[in-house]
C-alpha positions in Angstrom: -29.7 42.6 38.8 -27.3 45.4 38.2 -24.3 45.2 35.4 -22.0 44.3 38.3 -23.8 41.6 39.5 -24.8 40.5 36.4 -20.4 40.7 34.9 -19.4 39.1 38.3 -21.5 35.6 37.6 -20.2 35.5 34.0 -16.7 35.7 35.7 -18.0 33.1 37.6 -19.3 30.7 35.1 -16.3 31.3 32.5 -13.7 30.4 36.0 -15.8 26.9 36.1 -16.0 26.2 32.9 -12.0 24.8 32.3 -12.5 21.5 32.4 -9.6 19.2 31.3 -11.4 17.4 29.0 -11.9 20.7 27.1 -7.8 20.6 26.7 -7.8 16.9 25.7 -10.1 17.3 23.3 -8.4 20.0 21.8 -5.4 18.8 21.7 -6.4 15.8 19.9 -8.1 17.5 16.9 -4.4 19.2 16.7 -3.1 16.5 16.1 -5.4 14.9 13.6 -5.1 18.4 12.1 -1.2 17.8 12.0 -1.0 14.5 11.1 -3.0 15.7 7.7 -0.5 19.2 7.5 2.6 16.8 7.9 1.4 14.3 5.8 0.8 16.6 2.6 4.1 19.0 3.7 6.4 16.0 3.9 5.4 14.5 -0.1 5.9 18.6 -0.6 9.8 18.5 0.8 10.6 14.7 -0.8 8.9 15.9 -4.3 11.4 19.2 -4.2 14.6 18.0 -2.5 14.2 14.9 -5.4 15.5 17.3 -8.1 18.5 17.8 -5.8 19.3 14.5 -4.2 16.6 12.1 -5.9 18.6 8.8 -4.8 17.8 9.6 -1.4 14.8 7.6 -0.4 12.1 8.1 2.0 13.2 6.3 5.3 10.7 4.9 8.4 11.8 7.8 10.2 11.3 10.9 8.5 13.5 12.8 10.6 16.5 10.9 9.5 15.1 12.4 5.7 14.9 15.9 7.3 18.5 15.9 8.9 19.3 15.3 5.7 17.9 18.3 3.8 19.1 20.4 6.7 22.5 19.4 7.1 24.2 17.7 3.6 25.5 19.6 1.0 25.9 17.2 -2.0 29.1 19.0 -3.1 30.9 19.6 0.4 31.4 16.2 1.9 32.9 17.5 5.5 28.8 18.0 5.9 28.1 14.5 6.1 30.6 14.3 9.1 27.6 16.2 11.0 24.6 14.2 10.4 24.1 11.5 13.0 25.2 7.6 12.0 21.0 7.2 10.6 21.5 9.8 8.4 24.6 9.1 7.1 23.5 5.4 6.1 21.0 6.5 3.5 23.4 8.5 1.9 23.8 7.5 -1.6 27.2 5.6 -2.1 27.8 6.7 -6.3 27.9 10.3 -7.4 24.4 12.2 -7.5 22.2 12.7 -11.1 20.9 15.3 -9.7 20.2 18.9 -10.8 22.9 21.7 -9.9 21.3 23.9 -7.3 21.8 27.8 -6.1 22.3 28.6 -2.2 19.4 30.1 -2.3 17.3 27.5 -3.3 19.5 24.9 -0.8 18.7 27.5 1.9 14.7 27.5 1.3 14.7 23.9 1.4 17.2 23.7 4.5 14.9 26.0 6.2 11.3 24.0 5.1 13.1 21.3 7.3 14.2 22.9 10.2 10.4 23.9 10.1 8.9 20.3 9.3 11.3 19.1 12.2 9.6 21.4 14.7 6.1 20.5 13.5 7.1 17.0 14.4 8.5 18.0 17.9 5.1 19.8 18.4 3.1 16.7 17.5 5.1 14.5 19.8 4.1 17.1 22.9 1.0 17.1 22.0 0.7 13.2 22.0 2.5 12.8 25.2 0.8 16.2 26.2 -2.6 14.4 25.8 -1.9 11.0 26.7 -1.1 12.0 30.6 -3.9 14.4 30.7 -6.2 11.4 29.7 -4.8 8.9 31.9 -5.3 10.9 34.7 -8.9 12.3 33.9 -9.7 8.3 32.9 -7.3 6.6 33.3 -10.0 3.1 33.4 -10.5 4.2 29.8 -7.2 4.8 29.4 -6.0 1.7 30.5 -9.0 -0.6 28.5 -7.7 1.6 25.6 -5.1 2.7 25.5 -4.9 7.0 25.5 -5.5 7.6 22.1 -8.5 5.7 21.4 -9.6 6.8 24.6 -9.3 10.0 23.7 -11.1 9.5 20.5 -13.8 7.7 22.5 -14.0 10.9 24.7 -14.6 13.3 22.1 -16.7 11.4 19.7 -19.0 11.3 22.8 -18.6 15.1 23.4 -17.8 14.1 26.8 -16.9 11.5 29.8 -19.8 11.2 30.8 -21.7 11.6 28.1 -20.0 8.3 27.2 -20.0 6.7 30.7 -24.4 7.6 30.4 -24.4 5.8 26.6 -25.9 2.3 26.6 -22.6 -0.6 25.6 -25.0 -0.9 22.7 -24.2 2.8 21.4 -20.3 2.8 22.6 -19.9 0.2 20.1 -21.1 1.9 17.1 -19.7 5.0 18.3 -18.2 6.9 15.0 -20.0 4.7 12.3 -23.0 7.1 12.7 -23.2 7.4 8.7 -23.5 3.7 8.2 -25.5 3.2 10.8 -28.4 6.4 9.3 -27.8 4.1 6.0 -28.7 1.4 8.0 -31.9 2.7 9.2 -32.9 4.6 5.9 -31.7 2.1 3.4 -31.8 -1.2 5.0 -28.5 -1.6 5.0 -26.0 -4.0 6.9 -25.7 -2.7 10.1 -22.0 -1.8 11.2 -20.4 -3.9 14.0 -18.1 -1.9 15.2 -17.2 2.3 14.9 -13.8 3.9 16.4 -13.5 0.6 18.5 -11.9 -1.2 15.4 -8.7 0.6 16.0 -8.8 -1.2 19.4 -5.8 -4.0 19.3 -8.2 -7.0 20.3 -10.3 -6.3 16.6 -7.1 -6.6 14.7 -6.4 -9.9 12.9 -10.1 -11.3 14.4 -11.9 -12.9 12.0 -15.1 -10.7 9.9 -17.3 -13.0 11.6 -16.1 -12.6 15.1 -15.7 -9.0 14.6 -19.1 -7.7 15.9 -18.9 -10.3 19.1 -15.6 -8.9 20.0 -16.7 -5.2 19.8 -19.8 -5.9 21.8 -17.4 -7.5 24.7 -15.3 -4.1 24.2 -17.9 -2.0 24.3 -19.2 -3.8 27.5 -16.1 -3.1 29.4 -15.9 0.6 27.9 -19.3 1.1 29.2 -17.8 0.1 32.9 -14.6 2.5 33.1 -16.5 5.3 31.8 -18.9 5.4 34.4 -15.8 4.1 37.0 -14.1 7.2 35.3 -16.9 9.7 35.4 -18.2 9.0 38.9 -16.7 6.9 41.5 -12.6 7.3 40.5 -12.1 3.5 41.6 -9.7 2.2 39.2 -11.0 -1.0 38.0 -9.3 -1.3 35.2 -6.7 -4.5 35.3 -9.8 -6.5 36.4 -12.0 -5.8 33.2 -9.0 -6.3 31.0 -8.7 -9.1 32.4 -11.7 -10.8 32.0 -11.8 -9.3 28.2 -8.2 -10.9 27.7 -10.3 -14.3 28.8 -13.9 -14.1 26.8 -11.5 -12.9 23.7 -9.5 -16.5 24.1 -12.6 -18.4 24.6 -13.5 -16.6 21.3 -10.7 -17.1 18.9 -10.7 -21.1 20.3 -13.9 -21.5 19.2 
């Protein structure tokens, strides 16, 4: 085989080798990767802007906080004018104790938030970015799941179909690998449930239902992965379904 020949396959290979769940998977470490960045850069912004304006507290939505940072000038009240009516209602009401700051310094911190804000936009694509891709690539899983844990599911398994191959058995331990090695090393209480305990269904059950209810999860998992990875039939709102009813015959036991 000649260097042509042999550089026209690789082109080949590398052309078949996009896969969307190569994307998806990506895209989800990103935003693990961001959560964690924004996380630790947001106490960064709250513990520095405190010495400026430390009555302002944290609210659910730190974008409301950021607006703030950007936009408000302790000293020039016209700037409040600008922030939207969110903003402006964890204003504080009495004068600042606050330290005196330079423009300089207001302008590095204005400019940390402008930056934050953007991370946050980028996380939100990302998150919608990789919802549609998995609901279209499995959307069963999707569905059973919702597109995050699917997603999760997905890459834990290194693949669809690697997960739609696993036994229900192995999907519902999938992500508690460590205690599950403890388990067989140590002797150790084996783990009922991995990455399915972020499922809705396993919130609020009781410790002793716990391991059912992820083995009846993990059953119907098993079902739209392989739905998802080989025949494309959408199946979904009939194994939720019957999940919805062996989880009520469950919790009235």
């Amino acid at each position: 085989m000649d260097r042509e020949e042999l550089m026209r396959r690789v082109r080949e290979q590398l052309r078949g080798a996009y896969n969307s769940e190569d994307f998806v998977q990506h895209a989800s470490q990103t935003i693990d990767d961001l959560d964690h960045m924004l996380n630790v850069m947001f106490e960064h912004i709250r513990n520095w802007y405190s010495i400026y304006l430390p009555e302002l507290k944290d609210t659910g939505d730190r974008r409301i906080y950021l607006e703030v940072v950007e936009k408000y000038v302790r000293d020039d009240p016209a700037t409040a004018d600008v922030l939207s009516e969110a903003a402006k209602k964890v204003l504080p009401k009495e004068k600042s104790i606050g330290a005196e700051i330079s423009e300089d310094d207001r302008k590095a911190l204005q400019q940390f938030a402008v930056t934050l804000k953007g991370m946050y936009d980028l996380r939100d694509y990302l998150d919608e970015y990789r919802n549609r891709t998995v609901e279209r690539i499995a959307k069963n899983l999707a569905y059973i799941l919702g597109p995050s844990l699917a997603t999760k599911m997905i890459v834990e398994a290194k693949g669809l179909r690697r997960l739609a191959n696993m036994p229900a058995s192995s999907i519902q331990v999938l992500g508690a690998e460590k205690a599950l090695f403890l388990h067989l090393t140590s002797h150790t209480k084996p783990p009922k449930h991995g990455l399915l305990f972020l499922h809705p269904m396993l919130r609020g059950v009781k410790k002793a239902h716990r391991g059912k209810v992820a083995r009846l999860i993990a059953a119907k998992v098993s079902i739209a992965a392989k739905a998802d990875a080989y025949t494309k039939n959408f199946i979904a709102p009939k194994l939720k379904e019957e999940l919805e009813k062996k989880m009520k015959e469950i919790v009235e036991s």
